[in-house]
RODO-2510 file (C-alpha; in nm, 4 decimals, decimal comma):
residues 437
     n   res          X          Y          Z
     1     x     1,3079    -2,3091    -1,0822
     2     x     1,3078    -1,9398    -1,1396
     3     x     1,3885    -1,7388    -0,8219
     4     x     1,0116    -1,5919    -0,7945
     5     x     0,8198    -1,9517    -0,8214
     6     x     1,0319    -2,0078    -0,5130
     7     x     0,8502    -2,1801    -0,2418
     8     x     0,8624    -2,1743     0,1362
     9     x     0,7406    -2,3841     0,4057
    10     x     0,6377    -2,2776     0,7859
    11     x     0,6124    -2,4944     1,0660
    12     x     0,4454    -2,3878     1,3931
    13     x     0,6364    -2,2679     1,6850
    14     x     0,6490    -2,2953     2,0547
    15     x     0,6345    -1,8910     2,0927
    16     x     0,6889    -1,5915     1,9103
    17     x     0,8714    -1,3122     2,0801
    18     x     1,0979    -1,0383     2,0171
    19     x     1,1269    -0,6859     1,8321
    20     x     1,0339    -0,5795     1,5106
    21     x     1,0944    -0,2338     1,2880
    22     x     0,8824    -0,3094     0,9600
    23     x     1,0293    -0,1359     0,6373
    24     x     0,9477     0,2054     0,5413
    25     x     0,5649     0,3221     0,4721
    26     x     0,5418     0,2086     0,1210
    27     x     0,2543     0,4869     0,0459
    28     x     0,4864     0,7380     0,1599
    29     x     0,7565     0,6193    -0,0072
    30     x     0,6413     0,6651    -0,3456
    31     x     0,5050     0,9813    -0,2714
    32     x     0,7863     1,1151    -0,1196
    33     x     1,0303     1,0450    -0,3926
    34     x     0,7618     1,1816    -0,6814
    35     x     0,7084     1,5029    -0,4565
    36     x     1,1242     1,5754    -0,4028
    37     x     1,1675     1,5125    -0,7814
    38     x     0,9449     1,8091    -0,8167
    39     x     1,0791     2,0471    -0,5256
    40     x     1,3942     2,2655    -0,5529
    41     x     1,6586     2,1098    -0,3931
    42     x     1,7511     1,7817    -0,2625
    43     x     1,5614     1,5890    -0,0347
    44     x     1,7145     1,2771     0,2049
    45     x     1,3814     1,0450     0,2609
    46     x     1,6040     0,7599     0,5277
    47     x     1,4138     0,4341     0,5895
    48     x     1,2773     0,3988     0,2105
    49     x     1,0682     0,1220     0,1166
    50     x     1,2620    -0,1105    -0,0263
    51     x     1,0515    -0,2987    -0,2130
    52     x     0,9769    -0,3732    -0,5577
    53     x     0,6678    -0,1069    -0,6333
    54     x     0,8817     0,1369    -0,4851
    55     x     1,2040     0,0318    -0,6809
    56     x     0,9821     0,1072    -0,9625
    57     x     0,8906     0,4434    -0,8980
    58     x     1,1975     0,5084    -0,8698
    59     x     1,3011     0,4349    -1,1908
    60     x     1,0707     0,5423    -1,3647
    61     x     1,1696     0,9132    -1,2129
    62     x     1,5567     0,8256    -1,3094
    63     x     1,4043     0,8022    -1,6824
    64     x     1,2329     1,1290    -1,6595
    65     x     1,5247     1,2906    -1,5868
    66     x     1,5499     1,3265    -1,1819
    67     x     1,8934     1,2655    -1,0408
    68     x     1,8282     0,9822    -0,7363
    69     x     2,1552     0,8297    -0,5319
    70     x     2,1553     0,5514    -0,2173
    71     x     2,3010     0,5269     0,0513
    72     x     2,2367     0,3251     0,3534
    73     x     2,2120    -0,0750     0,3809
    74     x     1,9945    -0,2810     0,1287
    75     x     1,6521    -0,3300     0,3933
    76     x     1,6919     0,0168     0,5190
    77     x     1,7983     0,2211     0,2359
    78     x     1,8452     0,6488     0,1853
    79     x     1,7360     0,7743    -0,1071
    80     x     1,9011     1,1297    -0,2222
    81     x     1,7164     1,3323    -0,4495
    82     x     1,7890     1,6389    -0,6155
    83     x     1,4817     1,8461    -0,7770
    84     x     1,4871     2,1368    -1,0211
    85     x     1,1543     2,2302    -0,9229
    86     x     0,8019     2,1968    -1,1225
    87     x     0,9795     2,1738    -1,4784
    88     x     1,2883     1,9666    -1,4056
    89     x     1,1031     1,6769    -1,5838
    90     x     1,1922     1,5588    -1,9405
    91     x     1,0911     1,3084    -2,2365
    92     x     1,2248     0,9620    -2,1236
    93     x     1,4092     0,7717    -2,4371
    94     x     1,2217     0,4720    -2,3637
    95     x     0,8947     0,3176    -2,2195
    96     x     0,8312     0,3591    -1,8197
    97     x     0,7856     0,0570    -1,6333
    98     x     0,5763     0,0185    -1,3151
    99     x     0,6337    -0,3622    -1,2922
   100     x     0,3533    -0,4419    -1,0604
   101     x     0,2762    -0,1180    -0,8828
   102     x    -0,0283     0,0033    -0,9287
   103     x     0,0393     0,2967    -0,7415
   104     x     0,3402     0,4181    -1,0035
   105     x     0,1163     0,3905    -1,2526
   106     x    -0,1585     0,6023    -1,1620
   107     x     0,0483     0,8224    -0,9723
   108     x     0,2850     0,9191    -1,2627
   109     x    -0,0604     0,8900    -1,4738
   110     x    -0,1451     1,2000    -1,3036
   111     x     0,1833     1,3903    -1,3327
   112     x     0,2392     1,3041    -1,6772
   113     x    -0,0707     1,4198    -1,7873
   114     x     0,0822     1,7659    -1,6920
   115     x     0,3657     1,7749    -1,8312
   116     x     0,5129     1,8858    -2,2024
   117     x     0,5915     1,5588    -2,3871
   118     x     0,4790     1,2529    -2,4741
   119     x     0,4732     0,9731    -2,2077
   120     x     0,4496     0,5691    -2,1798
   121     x     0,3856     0,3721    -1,9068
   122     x     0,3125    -0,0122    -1,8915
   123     x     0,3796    -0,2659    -1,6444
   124     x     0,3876    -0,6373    -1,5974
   125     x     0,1146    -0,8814    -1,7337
   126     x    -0,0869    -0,8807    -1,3727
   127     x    -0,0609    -0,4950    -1,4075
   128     x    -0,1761    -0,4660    -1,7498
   129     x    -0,5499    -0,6112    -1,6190
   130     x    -0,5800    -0,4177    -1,3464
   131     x    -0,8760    -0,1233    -1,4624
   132     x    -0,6937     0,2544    -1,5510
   133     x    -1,0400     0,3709    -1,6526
   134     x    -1,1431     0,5458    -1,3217
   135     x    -0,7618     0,7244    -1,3719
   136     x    -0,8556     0,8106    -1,7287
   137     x    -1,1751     0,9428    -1,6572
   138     x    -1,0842     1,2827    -1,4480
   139     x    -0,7409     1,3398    -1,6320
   140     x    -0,9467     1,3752    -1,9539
   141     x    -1,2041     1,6089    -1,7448
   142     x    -0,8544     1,8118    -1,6719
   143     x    -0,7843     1,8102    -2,0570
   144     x    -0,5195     1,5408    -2,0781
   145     x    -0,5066     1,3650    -2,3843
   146     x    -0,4487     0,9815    -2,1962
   147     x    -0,5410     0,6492    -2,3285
   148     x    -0,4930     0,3021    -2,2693
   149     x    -0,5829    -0,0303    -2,4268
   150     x    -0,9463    -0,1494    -2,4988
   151     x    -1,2612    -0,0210    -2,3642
   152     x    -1,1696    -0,0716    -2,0112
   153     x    -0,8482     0,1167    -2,0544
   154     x    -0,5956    -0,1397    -1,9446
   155     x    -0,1786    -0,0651    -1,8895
   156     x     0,0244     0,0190    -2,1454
   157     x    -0,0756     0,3821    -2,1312
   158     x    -0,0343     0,6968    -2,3637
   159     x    -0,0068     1,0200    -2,2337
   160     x     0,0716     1,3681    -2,4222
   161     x     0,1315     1,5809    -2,1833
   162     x    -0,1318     1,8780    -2,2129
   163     x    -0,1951     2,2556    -1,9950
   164     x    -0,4893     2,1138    -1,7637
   165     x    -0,7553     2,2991    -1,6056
   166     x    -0,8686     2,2209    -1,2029
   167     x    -1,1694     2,0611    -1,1624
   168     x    -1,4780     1,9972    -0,8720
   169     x    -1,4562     1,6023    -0,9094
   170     x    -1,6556     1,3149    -0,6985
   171     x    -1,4913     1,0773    -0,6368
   172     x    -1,6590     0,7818    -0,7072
   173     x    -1,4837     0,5270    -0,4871
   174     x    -1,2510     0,5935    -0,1784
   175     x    -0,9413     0,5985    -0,3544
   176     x    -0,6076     0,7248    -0,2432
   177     x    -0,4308     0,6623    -0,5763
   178     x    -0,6718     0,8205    -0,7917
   179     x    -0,7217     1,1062    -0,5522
   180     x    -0,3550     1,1933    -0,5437
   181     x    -0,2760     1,1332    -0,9236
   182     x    -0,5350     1,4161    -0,9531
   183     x    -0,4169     1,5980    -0,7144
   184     x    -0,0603     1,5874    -0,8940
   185     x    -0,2130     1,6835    -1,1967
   186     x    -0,3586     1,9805    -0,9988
   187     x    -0,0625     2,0905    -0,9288
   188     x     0,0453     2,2514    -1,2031
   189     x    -0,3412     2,3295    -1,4026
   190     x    -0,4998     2,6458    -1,4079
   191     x    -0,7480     2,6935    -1,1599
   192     x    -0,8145     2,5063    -0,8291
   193     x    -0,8499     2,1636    -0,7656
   194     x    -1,1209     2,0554    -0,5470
   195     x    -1,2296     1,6666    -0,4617
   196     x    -1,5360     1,5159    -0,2730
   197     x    -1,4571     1,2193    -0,1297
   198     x    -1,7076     0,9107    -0,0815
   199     x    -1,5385     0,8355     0,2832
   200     x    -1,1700     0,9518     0,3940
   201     x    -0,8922     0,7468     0,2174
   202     x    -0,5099     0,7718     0,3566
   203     x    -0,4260     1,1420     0,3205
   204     x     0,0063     1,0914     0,3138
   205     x    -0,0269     1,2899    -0,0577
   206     x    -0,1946     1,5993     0,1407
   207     x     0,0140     1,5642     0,4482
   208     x     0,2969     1,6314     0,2734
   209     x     0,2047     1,8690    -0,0013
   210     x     0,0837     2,1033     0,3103
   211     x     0,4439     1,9849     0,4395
   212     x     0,5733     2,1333     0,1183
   213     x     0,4052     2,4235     0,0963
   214     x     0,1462     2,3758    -0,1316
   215     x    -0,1670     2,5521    -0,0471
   216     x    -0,4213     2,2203    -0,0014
   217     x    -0,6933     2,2737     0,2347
   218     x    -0,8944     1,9647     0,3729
   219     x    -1,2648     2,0216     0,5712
   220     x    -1,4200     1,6375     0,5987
   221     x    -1,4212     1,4719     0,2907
   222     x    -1,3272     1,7865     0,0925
   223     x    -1,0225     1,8728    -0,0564
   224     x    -0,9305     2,2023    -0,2173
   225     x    -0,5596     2,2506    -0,4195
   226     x    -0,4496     2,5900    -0,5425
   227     x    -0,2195     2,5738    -0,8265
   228     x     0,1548     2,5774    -0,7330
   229     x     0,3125     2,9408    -0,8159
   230     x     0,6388     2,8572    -0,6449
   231     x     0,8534     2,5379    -0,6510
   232     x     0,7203     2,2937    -0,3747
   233     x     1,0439     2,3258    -0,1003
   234     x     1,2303     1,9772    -0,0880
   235     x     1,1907     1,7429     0,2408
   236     x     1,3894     1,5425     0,4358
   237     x     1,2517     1,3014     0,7150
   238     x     1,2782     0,9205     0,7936
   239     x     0,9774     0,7012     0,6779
   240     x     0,7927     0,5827     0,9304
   241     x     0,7153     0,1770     0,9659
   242     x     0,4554     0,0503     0,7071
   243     x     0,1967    -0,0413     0,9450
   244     x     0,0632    -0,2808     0,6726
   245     x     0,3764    -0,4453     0,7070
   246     x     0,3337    -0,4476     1,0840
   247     x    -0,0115    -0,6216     1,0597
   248     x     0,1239    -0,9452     0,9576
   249     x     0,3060    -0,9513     1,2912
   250     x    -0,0051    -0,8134     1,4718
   251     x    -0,2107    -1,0826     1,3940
   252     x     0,0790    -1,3520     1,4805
   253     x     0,1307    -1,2067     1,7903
   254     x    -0,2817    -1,1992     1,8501
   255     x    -0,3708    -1,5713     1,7124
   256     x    -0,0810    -1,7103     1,8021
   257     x    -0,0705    -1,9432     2,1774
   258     x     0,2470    -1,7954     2,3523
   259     x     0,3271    -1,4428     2,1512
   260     x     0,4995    -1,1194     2,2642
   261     x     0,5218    -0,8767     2,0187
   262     x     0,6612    -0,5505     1,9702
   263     x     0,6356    -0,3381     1,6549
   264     x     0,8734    -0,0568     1,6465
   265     x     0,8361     0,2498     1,5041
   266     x     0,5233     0,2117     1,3264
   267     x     0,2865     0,4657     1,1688
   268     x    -0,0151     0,5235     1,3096
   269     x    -0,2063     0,7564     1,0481
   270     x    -0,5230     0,7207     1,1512
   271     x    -0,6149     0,6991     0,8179
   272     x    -0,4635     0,3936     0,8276
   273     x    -0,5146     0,2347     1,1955
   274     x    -0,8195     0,0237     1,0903
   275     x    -0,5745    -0,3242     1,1472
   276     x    -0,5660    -0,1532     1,4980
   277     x    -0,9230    -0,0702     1,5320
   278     x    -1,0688    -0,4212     1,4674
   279     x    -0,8146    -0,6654     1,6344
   280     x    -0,9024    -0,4216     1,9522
   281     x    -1,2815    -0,5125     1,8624
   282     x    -1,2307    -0,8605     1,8460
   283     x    -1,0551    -0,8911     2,1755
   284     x    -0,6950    -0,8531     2,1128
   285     x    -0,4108    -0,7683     2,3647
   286     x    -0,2680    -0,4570     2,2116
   287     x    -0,0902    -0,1538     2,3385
   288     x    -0,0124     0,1378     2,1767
   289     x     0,2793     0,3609     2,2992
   290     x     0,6019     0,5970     2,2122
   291     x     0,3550     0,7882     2,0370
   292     x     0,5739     1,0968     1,8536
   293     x     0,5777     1,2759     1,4923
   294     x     0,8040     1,2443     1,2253
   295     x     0,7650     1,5243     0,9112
   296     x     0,3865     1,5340     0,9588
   297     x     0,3134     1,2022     1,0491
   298     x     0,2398     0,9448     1,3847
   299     x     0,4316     0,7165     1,4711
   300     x     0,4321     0,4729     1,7855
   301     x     0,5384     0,1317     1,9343
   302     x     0,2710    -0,1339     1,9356
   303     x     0,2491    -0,4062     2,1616
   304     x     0,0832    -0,7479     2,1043
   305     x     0,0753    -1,0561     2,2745
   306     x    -0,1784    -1,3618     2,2516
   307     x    -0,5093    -1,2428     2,2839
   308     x    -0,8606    -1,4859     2,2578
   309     x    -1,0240    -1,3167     1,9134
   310     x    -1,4148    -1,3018     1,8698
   311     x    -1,5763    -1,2470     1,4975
   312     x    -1,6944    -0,9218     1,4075
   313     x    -1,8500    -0,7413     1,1252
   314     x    -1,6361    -0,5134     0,9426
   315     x    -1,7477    -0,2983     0,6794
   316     x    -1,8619     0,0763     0,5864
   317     x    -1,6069     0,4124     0,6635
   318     x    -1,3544     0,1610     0,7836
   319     x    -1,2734    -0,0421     0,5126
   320     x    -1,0330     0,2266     0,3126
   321     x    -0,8414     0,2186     0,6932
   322     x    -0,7738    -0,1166     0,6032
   323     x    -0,8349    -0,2508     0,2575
   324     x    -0,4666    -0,3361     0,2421
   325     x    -0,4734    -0,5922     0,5392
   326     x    -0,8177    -0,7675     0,5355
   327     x    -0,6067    -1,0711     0,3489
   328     x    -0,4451    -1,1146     0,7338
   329     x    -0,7742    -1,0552     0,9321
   330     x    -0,9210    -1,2931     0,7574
   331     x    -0,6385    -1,5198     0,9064
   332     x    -0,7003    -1,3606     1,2404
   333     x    -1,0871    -1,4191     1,1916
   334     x    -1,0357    -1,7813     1,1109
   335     x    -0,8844    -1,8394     1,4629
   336     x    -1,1545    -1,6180     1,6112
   337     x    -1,4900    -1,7492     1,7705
   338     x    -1,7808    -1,7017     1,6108
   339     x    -1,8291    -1,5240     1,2790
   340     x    -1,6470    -1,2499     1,0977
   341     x    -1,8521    -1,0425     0,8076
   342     x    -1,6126    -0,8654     0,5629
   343     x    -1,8242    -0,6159     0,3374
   344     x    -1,8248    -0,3227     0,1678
   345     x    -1,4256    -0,4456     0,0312
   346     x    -1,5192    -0,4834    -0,3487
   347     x    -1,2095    -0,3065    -0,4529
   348     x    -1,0272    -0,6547    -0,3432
   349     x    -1,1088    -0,7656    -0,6680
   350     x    -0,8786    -0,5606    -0,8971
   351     x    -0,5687    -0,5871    -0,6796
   352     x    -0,2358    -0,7834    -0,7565
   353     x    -0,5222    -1,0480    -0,7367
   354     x    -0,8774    -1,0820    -0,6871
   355     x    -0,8329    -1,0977    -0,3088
   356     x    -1,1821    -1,2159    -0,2487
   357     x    -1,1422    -1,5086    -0,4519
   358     x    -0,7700    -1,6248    -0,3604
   359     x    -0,7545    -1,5444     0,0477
   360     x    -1,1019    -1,7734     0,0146
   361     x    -0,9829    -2,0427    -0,1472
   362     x    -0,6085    -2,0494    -0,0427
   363     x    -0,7207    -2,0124     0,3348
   364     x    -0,9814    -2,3414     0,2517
   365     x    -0,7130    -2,5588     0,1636
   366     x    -0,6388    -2,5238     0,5148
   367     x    -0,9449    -2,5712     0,6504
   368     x    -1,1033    -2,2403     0,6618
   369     x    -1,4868    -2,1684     0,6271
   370     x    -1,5182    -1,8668     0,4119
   371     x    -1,7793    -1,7952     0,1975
   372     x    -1,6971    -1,5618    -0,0360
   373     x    -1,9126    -1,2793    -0,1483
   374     x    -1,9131    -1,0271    -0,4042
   375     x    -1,7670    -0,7535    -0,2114
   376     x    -1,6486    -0,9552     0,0896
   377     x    -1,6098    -1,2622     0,2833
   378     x    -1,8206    -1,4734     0,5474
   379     x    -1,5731    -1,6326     0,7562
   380     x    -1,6513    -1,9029     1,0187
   381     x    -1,3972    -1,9214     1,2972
   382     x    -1,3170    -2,1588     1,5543
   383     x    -1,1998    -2,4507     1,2825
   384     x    -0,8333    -2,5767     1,3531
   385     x    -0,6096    -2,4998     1,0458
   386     x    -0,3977    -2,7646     0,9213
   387     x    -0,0748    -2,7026     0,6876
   388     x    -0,1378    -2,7658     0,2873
   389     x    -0,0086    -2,6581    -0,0326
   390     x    -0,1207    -2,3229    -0,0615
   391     x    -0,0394    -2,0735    -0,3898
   392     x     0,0451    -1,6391    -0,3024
   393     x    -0,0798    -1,6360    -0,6966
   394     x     0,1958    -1,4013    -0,6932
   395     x     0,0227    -1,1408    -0,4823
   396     x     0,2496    -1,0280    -0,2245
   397     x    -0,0083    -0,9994     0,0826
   398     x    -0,1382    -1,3350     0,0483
   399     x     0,2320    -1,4728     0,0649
   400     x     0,2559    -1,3579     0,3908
   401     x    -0,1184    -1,3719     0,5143
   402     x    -0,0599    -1,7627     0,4505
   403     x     0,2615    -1,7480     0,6454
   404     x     0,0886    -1,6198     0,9569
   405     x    -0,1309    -1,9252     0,9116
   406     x     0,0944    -2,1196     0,8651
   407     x     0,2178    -2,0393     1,2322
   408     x    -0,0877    -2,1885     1,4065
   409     x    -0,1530    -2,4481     1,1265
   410     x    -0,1157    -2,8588     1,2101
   411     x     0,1996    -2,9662     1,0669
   412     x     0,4035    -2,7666     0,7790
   413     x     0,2385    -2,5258     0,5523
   414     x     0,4113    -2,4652     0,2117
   415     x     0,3808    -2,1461     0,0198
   416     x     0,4543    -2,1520    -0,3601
   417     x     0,5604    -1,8290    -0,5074
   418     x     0,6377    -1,7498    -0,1385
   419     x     0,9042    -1,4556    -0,2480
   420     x     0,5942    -1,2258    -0,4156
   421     x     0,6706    -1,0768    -0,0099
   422     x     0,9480    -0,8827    -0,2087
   423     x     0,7001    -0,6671    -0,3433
   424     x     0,6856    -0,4836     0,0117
   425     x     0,8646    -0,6353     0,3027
   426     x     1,1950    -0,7837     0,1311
   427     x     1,3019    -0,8527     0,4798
   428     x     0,9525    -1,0425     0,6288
   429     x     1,0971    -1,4097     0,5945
   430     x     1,3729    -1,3271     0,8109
   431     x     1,1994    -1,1239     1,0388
   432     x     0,9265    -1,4402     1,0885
   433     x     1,2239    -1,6703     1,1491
   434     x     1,3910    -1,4106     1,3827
   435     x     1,0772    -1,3456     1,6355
   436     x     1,0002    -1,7775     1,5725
   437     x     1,3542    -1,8222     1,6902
***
C-alpha cells in the first residue's frame, strides 16, 4: 500500500484534555516566504508551516533562484531566506511544481506574470482541475501574456513574463488568492493597483506588504497599491498558529462529552475568526485570552471545553472568515440540536475536492442528515453518529473533519487516505492521540 492510501482508524474516548500549539499559519507562510524572496536581505520566518502546499512554495522559489536554508525541528521548522530585492528572480531550468497547492499556483501566477522570462507552473492531477480562469482573467487586464489548458484554463500554466500596467479591478468573488496574486503583480507594474472587493477576504498579503513597506492603503473593501520604487525591507517574526488547524480541536473540545481544550498560540485575524464566531452562536464554551501581536498580526490562547451546540444558519459576509473550516462545522452541526443552514459557500466546490459533495456523503455513511445544496449544506443534527468506512478523497480537511467524528462516533471509524492531513497539520494524528491520551 503506498504511504498516502494509508488508512487510520479512531475510536471514541473517555475525555479529551490537554494543550495544543497548531503549526504555523499556512496563509502566512506562503506569503511570507514569496514576500522575503523579494526584499533585500534575509528574513528568519520561525514556526513555518510545515506542510506540503507550503513545502511547495518553497521550492518552487529555490528554482527561481532564491537562496532558502532550515533550521529548527521537522513540525516546527525556520526557514532562512536571503532576498536580492525586486529583481533577484531568474528563469528556472525546469517546470515549477505546486503539487496540490492552489495557493502556489496562483500566487506565483501573479508574480511571474511580472517578471522577465518565461515561466511554467503545473501541479498534481487534483490541481490540474481546479479553475485558473478567474487568475487569468486580471493578469491579462495587467498585460501578461498567461495561458493555461482548454477553455477553462486548467494547470499546467504558461507565463512570459511581461511590463504590466495597475489596474481598478472587481473582484468578482471574495478571494484572497486571486486578490494577492494581483496584488504581487502590482507590485512591480506601472501605475497603481486598486481592488474592490465583493466582502473582506483574509488580508495577511496586505498586513505584511504595509509591514514591508509597501505603500497599500485599505478603506472597507478597497484596496489601493502604489508601485514599489524601493526594495520591500526583509522580515523576521514567528508564524502565528493556523487557526484552521486549531478548529479541528475546537470542535472536539465543543462536541465532545468530557473535553478541556486549550489552543495555544493561535491567530486570531479577524479576518479569519469566523470558526470562533459561529461555535460562540451555537452555544459553545469558549474563551479567548493571552491576546498579544506578533509582526502585524493577533494572536491568543483559546479555551474550549464541552459545550451543548444548537443549529444555526451561516451564510453571507461570514463565509470567506471561514470557508476553510465549514468541512468541521458541519461535524459540529451534526452533534448540534436542531438545524444548521450552510449557504452562500459555492467556492467549496473547486477545492482539493468538491467539499459540498464529499463532507455530505462521507459524513452520511455515518449517519448524518445533510442535504446538500448547490452552494451549501442542510444539516439535521441531533442523529447519533456511528463509526464506518469513510474516504478523505485525498482532501486534507476532510481527513481530519472525519477524525473529529470519529471521536463521538459508536464504535471505530476508519479513514482511508487518512495521511492527506500532511497537506497542513503533519503533526494532527499525534496531537489527537496526545489530548485522547
Amino acid at each position: 500500500m503506498a504511504k498516502q492510501d494509508i488508512a487510520k482508524t479512531v475510536i471514541p474516548c473517555p475525555c479529551l484534555e490537554g494543550e495544543i500549539t497548531p503549526p504555523g499559519d499556512k496563509s502566512i507562510s506562503h506569503r511570507a516566504a514569496i514576500l522575503d524572496s523579494l526584499a533585500s536581505g534575509q528574513g528568519e520566518i520561525a514556526n513555518f508551516a510545515p506542510g506540503r502546499d507550503c513545502l511547495a512554495t518553497v521550492r518552487c522559489l529555490r528554482a527561481l533562484g532564491v537562496k532558502i536554508r532550515w533550521k529548527g525541528s521537522r513540525n516546527r521548522p525556520t526557514l532562512l531566506i536571503s532576498g536580492d530585492g525586486k529583481d533577484g528572480l531568474r528563469e528556472s531550468e525546469d517546470v515549477l511544481n505546486a503539487g496540490n497547492s492552489g495557493t502556489t499556483m496562483r500566487l506565483l501566477g501573479g508574480l511571474l506574470s511580472s517578471q522577465p522570462f518565461l515561466s511554467i507552473i503545473t501541479g498534481d492531477a487534483s490541481l490540474r482541475t481546479r479553475p485558473m480562469g478567474r487568475l487569468i482573467q486580471p493578469l491579462r487586464l495587467m498585460g501578461a501574456e498567461i495561458c493555461g489548458r482548454g477553455k477553462d484554463s486548467f494547470a499546467p500554466l504558461v507565463i512570459r513574463g511581461e511590463e504590466l500596467c495597475g489596474i481598478e479591478f472587481s473582484l468578482p468573488i471574495p478571494s484572497a488568492q486571486i486578490k494577492s496574486a494581483i496584488l504581487l503583480a502590482g507590485l512591480f507594474a506601472r501605475g497603481r493597483t486598486v481592488l474592490h472587493q465583493p466582502i473582506s477576504s483574509r488580508d495577511h498579503s496586505e498586513r505584511m506588504l504595509r509591514h514591508m513597506g509597501a505603500e497599500l492603503r485599505s478603506d472597507g473593501n478597497l484596496i489601493s497599491l502604489t508601485p514599489l520604487t524601493n526594495s520591500l525591507a526583509s522580515i523576521s517574526f514567528h508564524v502565528p498558529g493556523d487557526i484552521s488547524s486549531g478548529a479541528y480541536f475546537l470542535v472536539a473540545g465543543a462536541i465532545h462529552p468530557s473535553a478541556r481544550i486549550v489552543i495555544k498560540d493561535c491567530g486570531i485575524n479577524p479576518t479569519r475568526t469566523g470558526i470562533i464566531d459561529v461555535l460562540l452562536a451555537m452555544g459553545a464554551k469558549l474563551k479567548v485570552g493571552n491576546e498579544h501581536v506578533e509582526a502585524g498580526e493577533p494572536l491568543a490562547d483559546i479555551m474550549i471545553q464541552s459545550s451543548e451546540l444548537r443549529g444555526v444558519e451561516i451564510g453571507g459576509d461570514i463565509i470567506p472568515r471561514l470557508i476553510d473550516e465549514i468541512p468541521v462545522l458541519a461535524v459540529a452541526a451534526c452533534m448540534a440540536k436542531g438545524k444548521t443552514v450552510i449557504r452562500g459557500a459555492g467556492e467549496l466546490r473547486v477545492k482539493e475536492s468538491d467539499r459540498i459533495a464529499t463532507v455530505s456523503s462521507e459524513l452520511s455513511r455515518m449517519g448524518a442528515r445533510i442535504e446538500p445544496l448547490p452552494d451549501g449544506m442542510v444539516i439535521h443534527g441531533g442523529n447519533p453518529l456511528v463509526g464506518a468506512e469513510v474516504d478523505s478523497h485525498r482532501d486534507h480537511r476532510l481527513a481530519m473533519s472525519l477524525a473529529i467524528a470519529g471521536l463521538v462516533a459508536r464504535g471505530g471509524t476508519t479513514i482511508g487516505h487518512a495521511l492527506a492531513a500532511q497537506a497542513s497539520y503533519p503533526s494532527f494524528w499525534q496531537d489527537l492521540q496526545n489530548l485522547a491520551g
